[in-house]
Phi, psi and omega in degrees: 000149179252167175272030180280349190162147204287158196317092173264159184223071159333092186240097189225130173287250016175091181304320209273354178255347147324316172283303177328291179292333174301324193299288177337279186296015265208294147347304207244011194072003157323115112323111204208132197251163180218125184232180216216350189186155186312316198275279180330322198281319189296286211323279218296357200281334163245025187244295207264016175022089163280154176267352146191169176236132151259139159236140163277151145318296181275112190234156194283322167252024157176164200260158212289343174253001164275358181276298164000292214267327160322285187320328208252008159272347162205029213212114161276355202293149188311091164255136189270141170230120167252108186240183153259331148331087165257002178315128188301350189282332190279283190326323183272348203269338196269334157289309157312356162287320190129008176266197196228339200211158148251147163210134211257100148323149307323144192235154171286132155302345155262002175268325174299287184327307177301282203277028153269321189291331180286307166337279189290340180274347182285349207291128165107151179321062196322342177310310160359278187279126207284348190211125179258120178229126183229115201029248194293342199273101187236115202257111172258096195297268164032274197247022168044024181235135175281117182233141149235133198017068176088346176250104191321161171228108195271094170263151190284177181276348162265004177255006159312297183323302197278327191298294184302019146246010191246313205270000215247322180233041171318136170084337158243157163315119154254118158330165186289314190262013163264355176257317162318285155008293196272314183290289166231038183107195171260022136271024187234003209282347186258358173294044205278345153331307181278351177259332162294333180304292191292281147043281213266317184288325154311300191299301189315013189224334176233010178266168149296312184252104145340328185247005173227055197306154183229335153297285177276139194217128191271145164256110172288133168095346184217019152138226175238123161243164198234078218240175148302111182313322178283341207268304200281351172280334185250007166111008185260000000 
């Protein structure tokens, strides 16, 4: 493989959606490796280090999140999960694995495109970096202040807490019971009712239309991301 452009690595039983994402993305300036089953996808993933993994679920000797939670013993690379599984339960239990995204068979070729460029621009914990800024929304971790477009935002300490843990995996999916979790332990992971409250209370403090969000962007049924005005404009 060359270095014209970053690495996918397309891991699907199914030849002809294989063929497909080679051409399309191929396309697009993609470099794209293609593997047929969970035991192949560890190897090359780890031979051919990719800048992101498509994955299916139903793959022939083992399922798509146990390939996940491999990948993910020693691997940040980005993973896209492509299923025809649409039960909100396959999706959050395939996110609660380690994958950064779900998208549902049949997909739009341009929706696979935005969230991947999110995906790979996002890669690795933004905590990394002390201060996060996605357009006006700039969270300086340091000094604990929330500012849009130039004007501090005063938040309590838990809706601090949920914005800094939304904003620490800007651009994926954070699950419902992975913000329960992080905010306010594992005897909370089932509160999701009391994480809409807040939720609902946040947006009223950093959206411009509250009721039309452009940070927080719900994934229904399965949890939050924490985006870009630009990001939510183009489909990602």
């Amino acid at each position: 493989m060359s270095d014209s452009g970053p690495r996918v690595l397309v891991v699907d039983d199914e030849p002809q959606i294989r063929r497909f994402l080679k051409t399309a993305l191929g396309a697009h300036g993609y470099e794209v490796a293609e593997v047929d089953c969970g035991q192949e996808a560890i190897k090359q993933a780890t031979f051919l280090h990719p800048d992101l993994v498509i994955l299916d679920l139903g793959l022939p000797d083992m399922d798509g999140r146990e390939v996940i939670e491999r990948l993910r013993e020693w691997s940040r690379v980005p993973i896209l999960v492509l299923s025809v599984r649409e039960r909100e339960e396959e999706k959050i239990a395939a996110l609660d694995a380690g994958a950064d995204d779900y998208i549902t068979k049949p997909f739009s070729t341009g929706e696979l495109l935005a969230r991947m460029r999110v995906a790979m621009r996002h890669l690795g914990p933004v905590e990394e970096s002390p201060v996060i800024g996605l357009g006006d929304l700039v969270i300086d971790l340091p000094r604990r202040l929330v500012t849009v477009a130039g004007t501090r935002v005063k938040l309590t300490p838990t809706e601090y807490e949920i914005l800094k843990t939304l904003a620490t995996y800007a651009g994926r999916v954070v699950t419902h019971r992975q913000l329960l979790r992080q905010v306010w332990g594992p005897g909370s992971v089932e509160d999701t009712q009391y994480l809409r409250v807040y939720i609902r209370q946040l947006r009223s403090k950093i959206e411009r239309e509250p009721a039309r969000p452009e940070y927080i962007v719900t994934e229904p049924g399965v949890g939050y991301r924490l985006t870009s005005p630009e990001d939510h404009a183009s489909g990602a």
